[in-house]
PAGUFI-228504 format. One line per 10 residues: for each residue x, y, z of C-alpha. Coordinates in pm, whole numbers, plus 50000, padded with zeros to 5 digits. Layout:
<pts>
X Y Z ~ ...
</pts>
This chain:
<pts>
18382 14287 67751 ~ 18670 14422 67561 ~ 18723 14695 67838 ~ 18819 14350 68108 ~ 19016 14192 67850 ~ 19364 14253 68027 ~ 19252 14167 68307 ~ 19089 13813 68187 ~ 19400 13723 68028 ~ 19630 13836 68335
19410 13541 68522 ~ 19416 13290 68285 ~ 19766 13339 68264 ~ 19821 13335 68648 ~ 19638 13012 68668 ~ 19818 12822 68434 ~ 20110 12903 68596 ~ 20043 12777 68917 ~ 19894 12488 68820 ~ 20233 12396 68627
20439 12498 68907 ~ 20538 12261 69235 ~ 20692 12292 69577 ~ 21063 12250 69546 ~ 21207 12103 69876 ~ 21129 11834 70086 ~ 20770 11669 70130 ~ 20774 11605 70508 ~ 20682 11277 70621 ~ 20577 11205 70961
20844 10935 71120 ~ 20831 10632 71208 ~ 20679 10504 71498 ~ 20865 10230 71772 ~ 20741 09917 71703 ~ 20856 09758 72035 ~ 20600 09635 72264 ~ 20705 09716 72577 ~ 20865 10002 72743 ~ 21009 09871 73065
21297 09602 73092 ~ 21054 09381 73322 ~ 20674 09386 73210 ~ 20450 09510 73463 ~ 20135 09406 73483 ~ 19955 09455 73855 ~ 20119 09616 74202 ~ 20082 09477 74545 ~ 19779 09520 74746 ~ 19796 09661 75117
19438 09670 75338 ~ 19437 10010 75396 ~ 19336 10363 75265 ~ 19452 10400 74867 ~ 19576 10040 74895 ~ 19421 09923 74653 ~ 19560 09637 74424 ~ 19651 09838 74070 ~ 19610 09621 73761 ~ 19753 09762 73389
19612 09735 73079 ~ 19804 09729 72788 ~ 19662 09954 72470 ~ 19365 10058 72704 ~ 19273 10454 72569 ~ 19349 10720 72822 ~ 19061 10847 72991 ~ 19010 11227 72875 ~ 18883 11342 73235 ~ 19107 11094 73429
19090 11299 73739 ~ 18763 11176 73798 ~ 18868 10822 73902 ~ 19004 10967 74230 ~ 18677 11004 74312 ~ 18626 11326 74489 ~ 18386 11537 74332 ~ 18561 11844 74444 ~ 18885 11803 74292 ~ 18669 11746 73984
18540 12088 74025 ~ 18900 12240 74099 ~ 19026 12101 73786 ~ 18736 12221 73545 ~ 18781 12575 73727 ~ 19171 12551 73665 ~ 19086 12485 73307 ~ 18900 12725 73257 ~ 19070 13025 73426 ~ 19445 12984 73499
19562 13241 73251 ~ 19831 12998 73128 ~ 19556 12802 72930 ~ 19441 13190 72807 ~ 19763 13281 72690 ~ 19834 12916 72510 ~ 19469 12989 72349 ~ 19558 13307 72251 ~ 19874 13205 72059 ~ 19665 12942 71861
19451 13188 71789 ~ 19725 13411 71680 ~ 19923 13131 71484 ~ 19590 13015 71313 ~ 19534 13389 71188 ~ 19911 13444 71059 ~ 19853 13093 70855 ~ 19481 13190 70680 ~ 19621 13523 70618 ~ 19930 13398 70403
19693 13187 70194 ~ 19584 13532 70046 ~ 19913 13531 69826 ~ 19740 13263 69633 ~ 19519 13497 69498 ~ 19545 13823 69255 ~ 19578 14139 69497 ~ 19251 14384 69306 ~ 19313 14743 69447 ~ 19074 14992 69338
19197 15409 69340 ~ 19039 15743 69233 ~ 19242 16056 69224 ~ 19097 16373 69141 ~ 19328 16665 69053 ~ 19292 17024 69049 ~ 19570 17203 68874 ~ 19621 17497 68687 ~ 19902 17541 68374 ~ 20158 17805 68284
20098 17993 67974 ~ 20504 17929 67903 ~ 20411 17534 67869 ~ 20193 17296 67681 ~ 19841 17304 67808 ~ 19791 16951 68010 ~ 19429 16901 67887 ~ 19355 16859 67472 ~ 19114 17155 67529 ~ 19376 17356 67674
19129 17507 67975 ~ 19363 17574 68260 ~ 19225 17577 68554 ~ 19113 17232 68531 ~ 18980 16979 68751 ~ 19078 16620 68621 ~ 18905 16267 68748 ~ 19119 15937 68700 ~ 18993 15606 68830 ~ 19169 15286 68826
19198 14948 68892 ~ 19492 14738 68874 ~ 19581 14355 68936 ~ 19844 14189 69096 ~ 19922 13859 69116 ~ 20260 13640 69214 ~ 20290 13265 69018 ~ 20364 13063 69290 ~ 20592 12841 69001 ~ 20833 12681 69253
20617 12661 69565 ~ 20745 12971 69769 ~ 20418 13028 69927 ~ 20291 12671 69958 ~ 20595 12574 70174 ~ 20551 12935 70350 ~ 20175 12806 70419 ~ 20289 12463 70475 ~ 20508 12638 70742 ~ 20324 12841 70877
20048 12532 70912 ~ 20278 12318 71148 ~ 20378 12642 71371 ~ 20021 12631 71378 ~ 19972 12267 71462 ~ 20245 12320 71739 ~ 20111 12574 71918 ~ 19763 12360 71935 ~ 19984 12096 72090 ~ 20146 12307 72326
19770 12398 72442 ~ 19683 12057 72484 ~ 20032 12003 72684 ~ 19971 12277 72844 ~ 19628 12184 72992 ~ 19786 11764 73040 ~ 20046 11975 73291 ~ 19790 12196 73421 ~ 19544 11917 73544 ~ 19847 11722 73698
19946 11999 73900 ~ 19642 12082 74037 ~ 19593 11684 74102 ~ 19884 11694 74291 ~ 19878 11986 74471 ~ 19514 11842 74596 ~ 19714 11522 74698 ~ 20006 11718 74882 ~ 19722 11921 75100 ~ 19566 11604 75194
19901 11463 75305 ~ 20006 11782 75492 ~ 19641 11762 75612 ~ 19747 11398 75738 ~ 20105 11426 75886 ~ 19958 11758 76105 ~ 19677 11557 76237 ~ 19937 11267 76339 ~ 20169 11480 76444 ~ 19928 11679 76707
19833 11290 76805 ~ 20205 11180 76906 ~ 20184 11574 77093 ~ 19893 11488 77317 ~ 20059 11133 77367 ~ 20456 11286 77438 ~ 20207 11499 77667 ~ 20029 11243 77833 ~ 20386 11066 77893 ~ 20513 11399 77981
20264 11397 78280 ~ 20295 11047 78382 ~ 20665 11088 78419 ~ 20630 11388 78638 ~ 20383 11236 78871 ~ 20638 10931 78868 ~ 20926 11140 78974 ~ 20718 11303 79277 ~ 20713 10943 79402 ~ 21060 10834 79304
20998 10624 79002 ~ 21179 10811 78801 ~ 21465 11083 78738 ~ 21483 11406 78647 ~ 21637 11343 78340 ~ 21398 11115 78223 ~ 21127 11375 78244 ~ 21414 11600 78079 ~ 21453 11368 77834 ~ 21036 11344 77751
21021 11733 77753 ~ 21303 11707 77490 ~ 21075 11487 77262 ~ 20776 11669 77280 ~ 20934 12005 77219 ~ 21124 11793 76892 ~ 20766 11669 76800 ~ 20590 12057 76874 ~ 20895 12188 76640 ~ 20741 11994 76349
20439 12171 76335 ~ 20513 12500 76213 ~ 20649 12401 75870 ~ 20390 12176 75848 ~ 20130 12454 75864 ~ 20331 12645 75621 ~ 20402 12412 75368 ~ 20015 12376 75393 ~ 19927 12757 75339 ~ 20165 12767 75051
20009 12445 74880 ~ 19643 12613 74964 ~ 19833 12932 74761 ~ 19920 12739 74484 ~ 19579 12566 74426 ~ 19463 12945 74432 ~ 19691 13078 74213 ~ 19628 12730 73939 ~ 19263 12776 73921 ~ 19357 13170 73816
19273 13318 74162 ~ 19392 13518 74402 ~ 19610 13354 74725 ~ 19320 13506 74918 ~ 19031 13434 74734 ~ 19080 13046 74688 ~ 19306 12739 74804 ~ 19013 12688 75051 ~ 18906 12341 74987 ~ 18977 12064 75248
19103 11715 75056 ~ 19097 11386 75278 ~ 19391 11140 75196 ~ 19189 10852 75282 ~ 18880 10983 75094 ~ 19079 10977 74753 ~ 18979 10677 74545 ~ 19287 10479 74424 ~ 19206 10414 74065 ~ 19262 10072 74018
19303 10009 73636 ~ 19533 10145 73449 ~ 19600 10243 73104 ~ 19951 10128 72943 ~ 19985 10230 72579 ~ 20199 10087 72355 ~ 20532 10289 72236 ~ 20350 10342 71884 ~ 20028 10474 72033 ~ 20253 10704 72302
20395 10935 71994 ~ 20081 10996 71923 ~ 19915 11094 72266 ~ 20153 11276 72399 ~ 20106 11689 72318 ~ 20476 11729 72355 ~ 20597 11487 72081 ~ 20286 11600 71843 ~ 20440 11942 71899 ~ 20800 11836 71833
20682 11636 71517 ~ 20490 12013 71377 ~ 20845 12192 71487 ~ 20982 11916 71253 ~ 20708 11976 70954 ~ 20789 12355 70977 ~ 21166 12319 70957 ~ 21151 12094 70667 ~ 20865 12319 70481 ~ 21198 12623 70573
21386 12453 70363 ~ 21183 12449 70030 ~ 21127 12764 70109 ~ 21468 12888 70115 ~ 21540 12667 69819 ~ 21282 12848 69618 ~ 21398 13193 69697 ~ 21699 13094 69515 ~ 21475 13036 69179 ~ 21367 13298 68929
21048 13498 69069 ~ 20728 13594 68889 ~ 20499 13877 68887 ~ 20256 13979 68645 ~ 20002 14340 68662 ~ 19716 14468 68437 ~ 19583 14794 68501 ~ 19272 14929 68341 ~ 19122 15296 68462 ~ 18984 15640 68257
19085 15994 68309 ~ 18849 16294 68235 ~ 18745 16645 68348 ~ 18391 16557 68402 ~ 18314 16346 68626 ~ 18054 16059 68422 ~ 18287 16102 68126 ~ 18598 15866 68275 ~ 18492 15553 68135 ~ 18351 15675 67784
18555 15464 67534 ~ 18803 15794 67428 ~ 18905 15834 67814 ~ 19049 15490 67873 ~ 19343 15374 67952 ~ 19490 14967 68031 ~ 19812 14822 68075 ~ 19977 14484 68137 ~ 20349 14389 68275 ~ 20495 14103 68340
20859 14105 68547 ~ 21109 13833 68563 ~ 21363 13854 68847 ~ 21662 13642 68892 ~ 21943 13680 69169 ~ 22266 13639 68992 ~ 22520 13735 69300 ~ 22422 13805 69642 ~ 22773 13660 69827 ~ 22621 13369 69920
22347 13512 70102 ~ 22025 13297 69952 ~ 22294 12980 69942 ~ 22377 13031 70320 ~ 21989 13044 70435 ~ 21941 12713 70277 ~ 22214 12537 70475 ~ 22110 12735 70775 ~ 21738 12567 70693 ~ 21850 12272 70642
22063 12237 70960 ~ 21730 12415 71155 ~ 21564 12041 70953 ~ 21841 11855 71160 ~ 21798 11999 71485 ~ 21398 11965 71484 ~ 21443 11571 71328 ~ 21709 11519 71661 ~ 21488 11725 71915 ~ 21204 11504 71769
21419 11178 71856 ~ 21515 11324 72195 ~ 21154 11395 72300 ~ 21025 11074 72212 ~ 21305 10909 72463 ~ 21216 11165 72675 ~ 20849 11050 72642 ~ 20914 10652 72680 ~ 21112 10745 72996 ~ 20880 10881 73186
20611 10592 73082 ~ 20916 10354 73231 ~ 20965 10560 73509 ~ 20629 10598 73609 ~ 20504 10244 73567 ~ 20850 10111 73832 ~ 20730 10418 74054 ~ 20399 10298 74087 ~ 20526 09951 74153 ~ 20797 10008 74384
20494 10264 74535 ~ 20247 09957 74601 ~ 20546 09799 74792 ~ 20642 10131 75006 ~ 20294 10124 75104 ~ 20283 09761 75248 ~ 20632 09832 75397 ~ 20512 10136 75579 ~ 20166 09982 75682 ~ 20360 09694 75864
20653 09895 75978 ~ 20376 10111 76128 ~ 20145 09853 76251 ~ 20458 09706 76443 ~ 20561 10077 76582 ~ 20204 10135 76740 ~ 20205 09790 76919 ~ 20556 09886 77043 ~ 20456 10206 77165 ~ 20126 10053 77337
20304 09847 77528 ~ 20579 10073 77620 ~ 20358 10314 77763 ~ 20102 10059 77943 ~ 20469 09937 78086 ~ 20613 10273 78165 ~ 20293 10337 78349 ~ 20399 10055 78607 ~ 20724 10103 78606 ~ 20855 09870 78408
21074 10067 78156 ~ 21237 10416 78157 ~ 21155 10686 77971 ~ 21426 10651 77734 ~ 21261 10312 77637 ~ 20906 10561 77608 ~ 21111 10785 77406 ~ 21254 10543 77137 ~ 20897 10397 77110 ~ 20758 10748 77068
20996 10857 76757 ~ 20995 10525 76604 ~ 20573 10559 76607 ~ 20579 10924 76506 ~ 20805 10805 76152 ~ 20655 10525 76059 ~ 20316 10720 76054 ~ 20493 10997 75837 ~ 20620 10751 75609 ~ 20308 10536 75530
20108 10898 75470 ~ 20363 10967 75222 ~ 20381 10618 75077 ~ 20026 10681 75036 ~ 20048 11022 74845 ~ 20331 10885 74624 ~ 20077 10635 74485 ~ 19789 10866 74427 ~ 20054 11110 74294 ~ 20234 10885 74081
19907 10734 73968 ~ 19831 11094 73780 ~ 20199 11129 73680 ~ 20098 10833 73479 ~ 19778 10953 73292 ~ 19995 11271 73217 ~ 20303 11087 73071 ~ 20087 10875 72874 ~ 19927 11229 72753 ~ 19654 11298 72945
19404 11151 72693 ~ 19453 11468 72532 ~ 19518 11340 72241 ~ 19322 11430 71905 ~ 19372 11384 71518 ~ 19614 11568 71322 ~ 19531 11974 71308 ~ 19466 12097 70952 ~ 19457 12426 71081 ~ 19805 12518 71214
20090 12755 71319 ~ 20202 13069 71439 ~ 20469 13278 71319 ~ 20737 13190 71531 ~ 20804 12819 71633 ~ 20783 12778 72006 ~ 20986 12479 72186 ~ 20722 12219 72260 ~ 20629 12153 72638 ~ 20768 11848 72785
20557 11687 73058 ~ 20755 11536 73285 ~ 20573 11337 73540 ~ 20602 11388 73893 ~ 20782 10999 74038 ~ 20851 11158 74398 ~ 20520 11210 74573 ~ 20509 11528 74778 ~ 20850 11595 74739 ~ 20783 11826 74407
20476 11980 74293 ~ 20585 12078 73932 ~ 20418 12383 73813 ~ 20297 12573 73521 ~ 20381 12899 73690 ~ 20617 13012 73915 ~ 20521 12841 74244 ~ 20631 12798 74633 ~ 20776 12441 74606 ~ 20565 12172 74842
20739 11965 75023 ~ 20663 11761 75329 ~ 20942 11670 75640
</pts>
């Protein structure tokens, strides 16, 4: 027992240290949240209703939890499968996995300074002496082989809280990088919902437009057969060949804007352009969810991944700065050594052969030219910009709520617009071509009827994708339901900027995208 003694006391002595010591700096505090109850000028509480395909009458419910798997109110039970396969095996969600992992690992492994550092060593020597010089050994026998085994403690007082706030640190880089997996996978399930909901559209607008085609066509051959009898001109049947070759010219983009939107649902669910993008979605088979989830500003900060991951950016700056306050304080170190040296082997530890030691060290800077002084202010100004990025996000955040809930309503009204605009266009171009087949108008008259038809049909398909694609940009601004308690078990070593989800308020018109994408866009 007498043999462990330094090492006992070196312990004892470490422990009471670190209990008396604390964390100099700043104990971070998670802000406020809003207490306002609303987050759009005018409250909205239900959108109009149209009697047609994703129509549907959308009511809001304020406070109402986000659903986790919200793609499953559309209905369709392969997009359902899409998604799950996109979570699972874009390479995005990998990587972002992989950094947690990485930022969890860094964090454990500086809780190890908490503890004495044992190292155990055995040297053996062979060495032989000069008869000029003492003999090394008492017995003088040169050759000689010599045995010496040690082992020696080291420990660090953490008096001021250097490592804690390092930990603490370390714990929120953490924490962040499990938010930007969570954002990550919100952003990654919107994208693949609405690349699904731009195929369907492009899907829609190339079956309409080969429709108006085989009508212009039909026209096309009624107005010859007219002019062989004198009913009418050449240039009306000029005119007619001009509109179907204007409505024919449509169709190539359209197919392309398809194959690259089939490429990009490939390329989300982590597969090859030729090995996927080959499922079919039907723009009137999507189900319009029709209740909504509205959560109040105070719930929203903590739902959405991309604020929880500003608020950790926050927690790690402000742990920085006791940190860099504490490297300006006196540091600590205390080391006991106890080991035995002999020329037989089974003889090191006999009681004659031993040898122990104990230091303690002391270090101060007294004059570094500002250099510890410096890294403070640069910490806390690194506190500032996190505490303003944290502000700025949250905006960010409450905007997109507010800009998602007035596109959804001014969606619902599109949509009616377009259904009667459309309903309207089709009765005009009924009767204009049951009158041009008696003669009763020109072509011209066929020809205005035929464009005005072939828009309005565009536009309500797109109305229609706006509202199933503004529907998910909702469920993703609100934070995908994503959302869990805080992580004890946090960050990496290297802050990352958080992910901002912005949600997508233009239907079809952008298809935002984890990776780098072809753009969708529809005419």
């Amino acid at each position: 027992m007498t043999h462990t003694t330094p090492v006992l006391r070196l312990t004892i002595l470490a422990t009471l240290l670190l209990c008396a010591g604390c964390a100099v700096g700043p104990d971070f505090q998670r802000p406020d949240a809003p207490t306002g109850q609303r987050l759009t000028r005018e409250p909205v509480s239900a959108t109009a209703g149209v009697a047609v395909a994703t129509g549907t009458r959308q009511t809001f419910e304020v406070g109402a939890q986000v659903q986790r798997d919200w793609w499953t109110l559309y209905a369709s039970p392969t997009l359902n499968e899409l998604v799950e396969l996109a979570l699972n095996k874009n390479p995005t969600i990998e990587a972002a996995q992989a950094s947690l992992k990485q930022a969890q690992a860094m964090a454990t492994s500086q809780r190890g300074f908490y503890f004495p550092n044992v190292q155990v060593g055995y040297a053996p020597l062979r060495q032989g002496d000069s008869n000029t010089l003492s003999p090394t050994l008492n017995s003088g026998d040169t050759p000689f082989t010599l045995n010496t085994a040690q082992v020696s403690v080291g420990f660090t007082p953490d008096v001021f809280g250097l490592n804690r706030r390092t930990v603490e640190s370390l714990d929120a880089q953490a924490e962040n990088q499990k938010f930007q997996l969570d954002a990550a996978s919100v952003t990654l399930a919107t994208n693949v919902v609405s690349a699904a909901i731009a195929q369907a559209a492009l899907r829609a607008q190339i079956n309409a437009t080969e429709d108006i085609i085989r009508a212009s066509s039909r026209s096309l051959d009624l107005l010859r057969a007219q002019a062989k009898i004198g009913f009418a001109s050449g240039l009306d049947v000029a005119a007619q060949e001009t509109a179907l070759a204007q409505a024919e010219q449509t169709l190539p983009p359209l197919h392309k804007q398809l194959e690259q939107t089939r490429n990009l649902i490939a390329v989300l669910a982590g597969k090859l352009p030729s090995e996927g993008g080959l499922e079919n979605f039907d723009l009137d088979a999507l189900q319009l969810p029709a209740t909504l989830p509205v959560s109040l500003p105070s719930q929203i900060v903590d739902q959405r991944p991309d604020v929880r991951a500003a608020e950790a950016t926050l927690h790690a700056a402000s742990a920085a700065v006791g940190v860099s306050i504490a490297q300006r304080l006196p540091q600590f170190s205390l080391t006991a050594f106890f080991g035995g040296a002999a020329v037989p082997f089974n003889d090191m530890f006999n009681s004659s052969n031993q040898f122990w030691g104990v230091t303690g060290n002391l270090a101060q800077t007294v004059f570094d030219f500002g250099t510890l002084k410096y890294r403070q202010v640069a910490a806390e100004a690194g506190m500032a910009q996190a505490g303003a990025q944290y502000r700025s996000t949250v905006l960010t955040a409450f905007q997109n709520v507010a800009d998602t809930l007035t596109a959804l309503d001014a969606d619902a009204k599109s949509l009616a617009a377009a259904v009667k605009a459309e309903n309207a266009a089709r009765k005009t171009y009924e009767l204009t071509q049951q009158q041009l087949k008696i003669g009763a108008v020109n072509a011209l008259a066929m020809l205005l009827a035929d464009q005005a038809y072939q828009q309005t049909s565009i536009t309500r398909i797109q109305a229609q994708a706006s509202r199933l694609t503004d529907t998910a940009a909702l469920f993703q601004s609100l934070g995908g339901g994503w959302s869990v308690p805080t992580v004890q078990t946090v960050p990496t070593a290297q802050t990352t900027q958080a992910v901002q989800t912005v949600p997508t308020t233009q239907a079809l018109q952008t298809v935002q995208t984890i990776q780098t994408a072809p753009t969708v866009q529809t005419n």
